[in-house]
C-alpha positions as CSV (number, residue, x, y, z in Angstrom):
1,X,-15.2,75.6,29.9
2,X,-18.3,77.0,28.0
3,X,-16.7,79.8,26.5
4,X,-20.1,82.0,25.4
5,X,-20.1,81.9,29.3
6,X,-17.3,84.7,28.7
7,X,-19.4,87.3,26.2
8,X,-21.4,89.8,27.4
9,X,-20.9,89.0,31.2
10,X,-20.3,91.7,33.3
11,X,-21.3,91.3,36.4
12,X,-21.5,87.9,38.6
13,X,-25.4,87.2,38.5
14,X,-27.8,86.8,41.8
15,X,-27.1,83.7,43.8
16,X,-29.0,80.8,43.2
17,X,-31.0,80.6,46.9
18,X,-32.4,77.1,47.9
19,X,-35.5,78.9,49.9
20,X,-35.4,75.4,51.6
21,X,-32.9,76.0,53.5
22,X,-32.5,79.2,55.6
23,X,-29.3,81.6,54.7
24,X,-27.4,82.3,58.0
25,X,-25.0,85.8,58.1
26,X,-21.5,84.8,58.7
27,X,-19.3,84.5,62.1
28,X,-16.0,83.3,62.4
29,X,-12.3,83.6,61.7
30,X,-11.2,85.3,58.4
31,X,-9.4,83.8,55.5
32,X,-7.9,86.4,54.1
33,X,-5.1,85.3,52.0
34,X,-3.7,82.0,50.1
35,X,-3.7,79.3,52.0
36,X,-5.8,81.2,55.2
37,X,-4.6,83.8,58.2
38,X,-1.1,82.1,59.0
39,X,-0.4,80.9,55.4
40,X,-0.3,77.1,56.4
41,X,-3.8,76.2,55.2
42,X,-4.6,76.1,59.2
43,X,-8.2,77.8,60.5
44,X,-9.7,77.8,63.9
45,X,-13.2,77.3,62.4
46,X,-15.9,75.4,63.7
47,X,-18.3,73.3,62.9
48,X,-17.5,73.0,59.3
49,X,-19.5,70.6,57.5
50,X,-18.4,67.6,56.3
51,X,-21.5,66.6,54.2
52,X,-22.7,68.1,51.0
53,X,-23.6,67.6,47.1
54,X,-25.1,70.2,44.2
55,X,-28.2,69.8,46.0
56,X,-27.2,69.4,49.9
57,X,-26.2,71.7,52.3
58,X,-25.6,74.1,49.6
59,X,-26.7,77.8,51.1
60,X,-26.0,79.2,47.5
61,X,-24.5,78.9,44.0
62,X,-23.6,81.7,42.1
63,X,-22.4,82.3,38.0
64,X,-18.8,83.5,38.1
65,X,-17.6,85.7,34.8
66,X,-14.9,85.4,32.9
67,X,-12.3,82.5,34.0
68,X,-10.3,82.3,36.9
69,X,-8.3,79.8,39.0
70,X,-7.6,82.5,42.3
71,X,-8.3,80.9,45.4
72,X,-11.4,82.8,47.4
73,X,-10.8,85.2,50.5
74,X,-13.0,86.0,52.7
75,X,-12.8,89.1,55.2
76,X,-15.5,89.9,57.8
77,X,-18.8,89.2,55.6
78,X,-16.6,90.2,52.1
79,X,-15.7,87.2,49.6
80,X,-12.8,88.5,47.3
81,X,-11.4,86.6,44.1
82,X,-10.4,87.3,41.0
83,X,-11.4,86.8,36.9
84,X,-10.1,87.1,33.2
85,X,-12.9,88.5,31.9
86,X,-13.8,89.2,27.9
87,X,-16.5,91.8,27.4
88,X,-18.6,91.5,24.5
89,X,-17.0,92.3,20.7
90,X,-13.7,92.7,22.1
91,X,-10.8,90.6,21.8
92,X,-9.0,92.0,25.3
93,X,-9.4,90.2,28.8
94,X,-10.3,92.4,31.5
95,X,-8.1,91.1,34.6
96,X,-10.7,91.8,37.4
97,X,-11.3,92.0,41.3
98,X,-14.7,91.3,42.4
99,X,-16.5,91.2,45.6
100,X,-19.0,89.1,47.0
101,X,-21.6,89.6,49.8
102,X,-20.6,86.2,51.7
103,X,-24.2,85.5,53.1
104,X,-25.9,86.0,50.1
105,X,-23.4,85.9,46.8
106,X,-24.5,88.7,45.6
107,X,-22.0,90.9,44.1
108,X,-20.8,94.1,45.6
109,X,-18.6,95.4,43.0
110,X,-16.2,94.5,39.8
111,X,-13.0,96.4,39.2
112,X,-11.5,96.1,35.7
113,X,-7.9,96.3,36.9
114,X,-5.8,95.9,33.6
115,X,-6.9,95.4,30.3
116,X,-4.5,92.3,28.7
117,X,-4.8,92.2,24.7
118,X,-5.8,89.7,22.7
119,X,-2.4,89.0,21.5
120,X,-1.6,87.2,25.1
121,X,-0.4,83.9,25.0
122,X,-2.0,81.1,26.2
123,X,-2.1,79.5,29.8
124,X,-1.7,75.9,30.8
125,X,-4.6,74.4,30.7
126,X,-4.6,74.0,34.5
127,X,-3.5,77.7,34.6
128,X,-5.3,80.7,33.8
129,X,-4.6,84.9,33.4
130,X,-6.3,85.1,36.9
131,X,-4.6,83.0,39.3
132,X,-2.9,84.6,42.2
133,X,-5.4,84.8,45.0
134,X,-6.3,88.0,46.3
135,X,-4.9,89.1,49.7
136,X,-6.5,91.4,52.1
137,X,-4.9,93.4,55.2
138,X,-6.1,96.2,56.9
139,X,-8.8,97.6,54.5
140,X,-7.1,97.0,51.1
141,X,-7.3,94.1,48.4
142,X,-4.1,93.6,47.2
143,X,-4.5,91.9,43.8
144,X,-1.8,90.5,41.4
145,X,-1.9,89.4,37.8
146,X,2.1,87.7,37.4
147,X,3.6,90.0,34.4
148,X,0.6,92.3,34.0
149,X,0.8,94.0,37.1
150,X,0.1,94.4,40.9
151,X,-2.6,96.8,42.2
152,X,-4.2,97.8,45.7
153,X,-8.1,98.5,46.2
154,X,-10.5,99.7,48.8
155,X,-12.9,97.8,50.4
156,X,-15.2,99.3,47.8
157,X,-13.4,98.9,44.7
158,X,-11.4,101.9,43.9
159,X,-7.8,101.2,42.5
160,X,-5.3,103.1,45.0
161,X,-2.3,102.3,42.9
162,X,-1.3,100.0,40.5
163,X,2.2,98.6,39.2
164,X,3.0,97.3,36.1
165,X,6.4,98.1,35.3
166,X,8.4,94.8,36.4
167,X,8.7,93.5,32.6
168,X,9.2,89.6,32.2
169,X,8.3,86.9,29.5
170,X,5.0,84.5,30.7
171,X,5.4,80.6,30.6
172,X,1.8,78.8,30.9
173,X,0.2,82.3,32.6
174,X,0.4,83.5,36.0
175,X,1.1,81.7,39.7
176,X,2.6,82.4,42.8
177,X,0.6,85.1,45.0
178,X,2.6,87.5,46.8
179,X,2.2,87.3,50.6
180,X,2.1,90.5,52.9
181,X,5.5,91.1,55.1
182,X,4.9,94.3,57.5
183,X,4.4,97.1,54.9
184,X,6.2,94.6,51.9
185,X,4.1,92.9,49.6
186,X,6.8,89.8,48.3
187,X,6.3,87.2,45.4
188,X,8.7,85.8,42.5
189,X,9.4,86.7,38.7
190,X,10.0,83.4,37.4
191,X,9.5,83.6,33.7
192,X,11.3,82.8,30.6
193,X,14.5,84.3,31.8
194,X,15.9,85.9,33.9
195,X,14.4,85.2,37.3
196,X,13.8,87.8,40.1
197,X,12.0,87.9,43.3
198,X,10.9,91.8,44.0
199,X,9.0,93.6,47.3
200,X,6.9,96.4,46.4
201,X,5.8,98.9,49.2
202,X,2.0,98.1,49.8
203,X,1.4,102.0,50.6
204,X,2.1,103.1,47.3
205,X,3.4,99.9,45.3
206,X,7.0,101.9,44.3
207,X,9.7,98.8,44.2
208,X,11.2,98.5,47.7
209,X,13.7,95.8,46.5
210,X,14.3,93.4,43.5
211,X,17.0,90.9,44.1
212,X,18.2,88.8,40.7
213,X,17.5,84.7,41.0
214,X,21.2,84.4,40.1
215,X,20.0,81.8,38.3
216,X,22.0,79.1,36.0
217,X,18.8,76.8,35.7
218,X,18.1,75.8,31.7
219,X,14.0,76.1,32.7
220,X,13.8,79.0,34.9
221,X,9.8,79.6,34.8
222,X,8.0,78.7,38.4
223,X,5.2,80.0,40.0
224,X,5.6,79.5,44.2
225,X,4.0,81.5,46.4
226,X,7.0,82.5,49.2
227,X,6.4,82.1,53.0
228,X,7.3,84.1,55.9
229,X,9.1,82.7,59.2
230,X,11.7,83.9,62.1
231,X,13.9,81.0,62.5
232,X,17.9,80.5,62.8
233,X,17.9,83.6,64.6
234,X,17.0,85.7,61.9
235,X,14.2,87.0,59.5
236,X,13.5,85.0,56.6
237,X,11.4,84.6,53.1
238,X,11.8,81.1,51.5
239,X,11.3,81.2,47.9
240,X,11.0,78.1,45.8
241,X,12.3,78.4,42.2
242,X,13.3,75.9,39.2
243,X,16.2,74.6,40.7
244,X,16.9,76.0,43.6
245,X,15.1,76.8,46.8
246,X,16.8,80.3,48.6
247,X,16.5,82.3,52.1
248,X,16.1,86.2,51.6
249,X,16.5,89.1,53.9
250,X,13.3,91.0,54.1
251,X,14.8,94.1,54.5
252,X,16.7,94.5,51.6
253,X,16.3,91.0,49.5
254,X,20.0,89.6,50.2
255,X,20.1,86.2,49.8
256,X,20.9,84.3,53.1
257,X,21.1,80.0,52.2
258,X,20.3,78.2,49.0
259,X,19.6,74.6,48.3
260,X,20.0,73.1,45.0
261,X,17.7,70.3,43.3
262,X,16.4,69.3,39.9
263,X,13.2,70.2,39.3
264,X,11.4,73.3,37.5
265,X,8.0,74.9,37.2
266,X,7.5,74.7,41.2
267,X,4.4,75.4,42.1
268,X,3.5,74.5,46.4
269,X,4.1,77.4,48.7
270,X,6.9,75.9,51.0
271,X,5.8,75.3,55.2
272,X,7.5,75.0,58.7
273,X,8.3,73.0,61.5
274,X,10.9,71.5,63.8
275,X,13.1,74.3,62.7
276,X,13.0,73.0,58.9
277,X,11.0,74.7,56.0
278,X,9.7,71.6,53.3
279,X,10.1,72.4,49.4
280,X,8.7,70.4,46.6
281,X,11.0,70.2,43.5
282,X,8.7,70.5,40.5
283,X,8.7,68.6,37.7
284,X,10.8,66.2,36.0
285,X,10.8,64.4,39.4
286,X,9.2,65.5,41.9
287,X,10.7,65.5,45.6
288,X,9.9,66.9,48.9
289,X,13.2,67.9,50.6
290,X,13.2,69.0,53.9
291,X,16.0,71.8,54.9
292,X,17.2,73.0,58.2
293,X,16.5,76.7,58.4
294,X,20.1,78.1,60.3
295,X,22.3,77.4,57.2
296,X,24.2,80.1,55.2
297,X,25.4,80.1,51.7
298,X,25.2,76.9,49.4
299,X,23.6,74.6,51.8
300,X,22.6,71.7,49.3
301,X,25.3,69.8,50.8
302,X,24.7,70.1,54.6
303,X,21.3,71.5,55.8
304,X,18.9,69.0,54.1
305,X,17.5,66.6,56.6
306,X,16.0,64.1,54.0
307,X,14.1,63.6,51.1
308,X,11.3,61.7,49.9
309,X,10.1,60.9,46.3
310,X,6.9,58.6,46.3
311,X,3.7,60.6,47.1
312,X,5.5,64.0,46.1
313,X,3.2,66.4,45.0
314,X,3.6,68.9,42.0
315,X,1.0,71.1,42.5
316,X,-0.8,71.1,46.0
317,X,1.4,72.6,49.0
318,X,1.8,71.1,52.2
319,X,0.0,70.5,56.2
320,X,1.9,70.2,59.3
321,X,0.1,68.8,62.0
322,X,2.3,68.2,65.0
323,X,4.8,65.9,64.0
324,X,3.3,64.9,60.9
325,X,3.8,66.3,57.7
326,X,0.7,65.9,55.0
327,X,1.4,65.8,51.5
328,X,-1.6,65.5,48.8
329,X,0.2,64.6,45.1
330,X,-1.3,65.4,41.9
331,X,-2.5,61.9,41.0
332,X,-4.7,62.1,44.5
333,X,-2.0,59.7,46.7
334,X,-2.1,61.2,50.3
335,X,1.2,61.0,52.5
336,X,1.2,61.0,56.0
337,X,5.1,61.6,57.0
338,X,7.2,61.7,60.2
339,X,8.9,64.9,59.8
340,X,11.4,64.1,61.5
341,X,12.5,60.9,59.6
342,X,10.5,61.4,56.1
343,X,9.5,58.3,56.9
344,X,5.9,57.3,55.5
345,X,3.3,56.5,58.2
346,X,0.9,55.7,55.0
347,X,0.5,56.5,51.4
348,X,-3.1,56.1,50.3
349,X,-5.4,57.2,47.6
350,X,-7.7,59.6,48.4
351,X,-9.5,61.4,45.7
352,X,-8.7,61.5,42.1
353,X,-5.9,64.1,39.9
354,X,-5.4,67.4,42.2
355,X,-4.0,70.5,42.1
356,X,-6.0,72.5,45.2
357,X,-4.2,72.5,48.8
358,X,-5.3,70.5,51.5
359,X,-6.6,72.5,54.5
360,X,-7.2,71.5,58.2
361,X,-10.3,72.6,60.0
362,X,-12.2,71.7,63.2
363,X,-10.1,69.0,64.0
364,X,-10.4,67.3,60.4
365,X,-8.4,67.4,56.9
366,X,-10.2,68.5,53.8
367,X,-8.6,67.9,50.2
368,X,-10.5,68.6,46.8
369,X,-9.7,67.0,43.7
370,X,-10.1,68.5,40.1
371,X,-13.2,66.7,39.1
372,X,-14.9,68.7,42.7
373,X,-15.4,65.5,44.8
374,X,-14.8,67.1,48.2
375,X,-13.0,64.7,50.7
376,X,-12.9,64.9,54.7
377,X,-10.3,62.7,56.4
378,X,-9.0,62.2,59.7
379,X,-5.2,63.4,61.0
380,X,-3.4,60.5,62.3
381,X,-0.9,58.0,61.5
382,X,-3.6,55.9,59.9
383,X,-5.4,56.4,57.0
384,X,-9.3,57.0,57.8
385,X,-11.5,59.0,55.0
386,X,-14.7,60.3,57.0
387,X,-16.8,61.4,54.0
388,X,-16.8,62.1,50.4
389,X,-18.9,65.0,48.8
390,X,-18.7,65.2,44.6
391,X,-19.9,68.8,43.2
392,X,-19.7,66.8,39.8
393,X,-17.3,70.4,38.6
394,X,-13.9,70.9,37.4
395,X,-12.1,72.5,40.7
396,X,-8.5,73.7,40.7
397,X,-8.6,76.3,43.2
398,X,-8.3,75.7,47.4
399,X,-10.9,76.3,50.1
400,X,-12.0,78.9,51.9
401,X,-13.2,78.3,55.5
402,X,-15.0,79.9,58.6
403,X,-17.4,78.8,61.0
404,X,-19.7,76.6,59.7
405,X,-19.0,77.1,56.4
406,X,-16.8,76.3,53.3
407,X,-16.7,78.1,50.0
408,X,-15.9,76.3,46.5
409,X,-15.0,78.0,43.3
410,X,-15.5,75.7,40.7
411,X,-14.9,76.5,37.0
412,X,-17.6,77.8,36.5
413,X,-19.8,79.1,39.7
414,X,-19.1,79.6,43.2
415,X,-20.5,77.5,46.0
416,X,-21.1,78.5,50.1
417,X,-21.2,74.9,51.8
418,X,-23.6,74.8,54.7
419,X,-25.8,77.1,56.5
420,X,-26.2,76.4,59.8
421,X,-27.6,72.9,59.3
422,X,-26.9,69.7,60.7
423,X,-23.6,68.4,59.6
């Protein structure tokens, strides 16, 4: 990353416009959290292109400051993400939110919401102090640094709270974004030691509940994102950590079910179907284990329908599509598996190294790998890639989607695809 791109940068600069090509204003469903509206990487968008380049069917590019791996959200005609940001002589990071006027790119505001000093240890170089995505629900920006802190905005900026009281040791920087359950905002501690997962209450952010990992795992840092489902009669959040996976009561954080594997530093936000939720292990080796949800107590030995190694993904979480179960792994091998069986349908290379998650759009499959080259593939039970689009820019983060468009955060800028033009 060019890193005098970090001094004296306060503000994200006027888009780049291509007065080619005419800027359209923005209709269609929101994407307003990690992974979209249900948390699956699923939007009802249309016409989303399937063609573009630095030069094509770009609408416009715009300098983002400081350095940054969160996702983008985008809510009505608001883009939301966030940055590390070091002002000028000063050896601190501002960790900021930042809004973005989604038919133009030009900024709206910047909120320095904690100031992390210079002391701070250094991410993973596929990590950053600014990776949770944002997440925005009924007129608030909920945005969360890992160990530094949680906070809630306005629409317009202003910090309505912030918490930074839940104390825990970093490894490699920050992960997993917390997702929104009624008036609970939910995400994991996994850091050095001592693993927690904690629900803060999104009026206010006062701790609701904290719940210990009970952990015995030598590695206990992760960073998964928990989901949300109803399913074995019950209530449940489904937390990934290094190794175990566990079922907690949103009411009060008692754990319901755990399964038991090997792996650590787990990074894909588990998904659902057939009455099963699918985890991916981590590292050492990587497996995707698929475990029936109506289980109770240690159900490593019971509930887990199968397992699968080849094609298993560290990084990138997971599609369901029917009965088909879509798995993107780090080296750019994509999986189409019966979800029933885990049996393979086909395991083909589609892009290059990866760590953003697939979505699924207007009938079509979109994965990015960490070089930027965009590709479009169709669902199926056979392998067919339908286009390939290279921004030629180093691209960790995931999609963001609505009609007719597609925005890109790449290391360095951010990129609205399309603009009304033929696809």
């Amino acid at each position: 990353m060019t890193r005098s791109r970090l001094l004296g940068t306060a503000v994200i600069g006027w888009a780049t416009l291509h007065a080619w090509m005419p800027i359209q204003a923005l209709a269609g469903p929101d994407w307003p959290q990690f992974r979209g509206p249900s948390g699956d990487g699923h939007s009802t968008a249309k016409n989303v292109p399937t063609r573009w380049s630095p030069t094509e069917n770009v609408a416009w590019k715009v300098s983002v400051p400081g350095q940054g791996w969160s996702s983008p959200v985008l809510v009505g005609n608001r883009l939301f993400l966030t940055s590390a940001i070091r002002p000028a002589d000063s050896s601190d990071l501002e960790l900021s939110a930042l809004c973005l006027d989604a038919t133009s790119g030009t900024t709206l505001w910047k909120t320095a919401v904690f100031t992390q000093g210079g002391e701070a240890p250094a991410p993973h170089r596929k990590n950053s102090h600014a990776s949770p995505t944002p997440l925005v629900q009924d007129g608030r920006v909920y945005v969360h640094f890992g160990h530094m802190g949680t906070a809630a905005l306005d629409l317009e900026g202003k910090v309505l709270w912030r918490n930074n009281s839940l104390k825990y040791t970093p490894v490699h920087g920050n992960g997993g974004t917390p997702i929104l359950i009624g008036s609970d905002l939910v995400f994991s501690c996994d850091g050095g030691a001592d693993p927690f997962v904690v629900a803060l209450n999104s009026a206010d952010g006062s701790v609701r509940w904290k719940v210990d990992r009970k952990s015995t795992f030598p590695r206990t840092f992760s960073f998964a994102t928990a989901a949300y489902t109803e399913a074995g009669g019950r209530k449940q959040i489904i937390s990934p950590a290094s190794g175990f996976v566990a079922s907690y009561d949103p009411t009060d954080g008692r754990e319901l079910w755990r399964a038991r594997y090997g792996g650590w530093s787990v990074i894909a936000k588990p998904v659902f179907s057939h009455g099963m939720t699918f985890i991916s292990t981590g590292y050492e080796a990587p497996t995707v284990i698929a475990v029936r949800l109506d289980g109770s107590g240690d159900v490593t030995d019971s509930h887990i329908a199968w397992t699968i190694r080849r094609g298993a993904p560290n990084t990138p979480s997971f599609l369901v599509l029917g009965d088909e179960l879509y798995l993107l792994a780090d080296n750019g091998v994509f999986s189409c598996i019966d979800i029933k069986t885990g049996t393979a349908h086909y395991q083909e290379r589609a892009c290059g190294q990866s760590s953003a998650s697939p979505i699924f759009a207007d009938g079509r499959i979109y994965v990015l790998d960490e070089q930027g080259l965009g590709v479009v593939l169709a669902p199926g039970k056979e392998f067919k890639k339908l286009a390939e689009n290279d921004l030629k820019e180093r691209t960790l983060a995931s999609y963001a989607v609505t009609d007719g468009t597609l925005f890109i955060r790449s290391e360095e800028n951010l990129y609205r695809i399309g603009a009304g033009t033929t696809r």
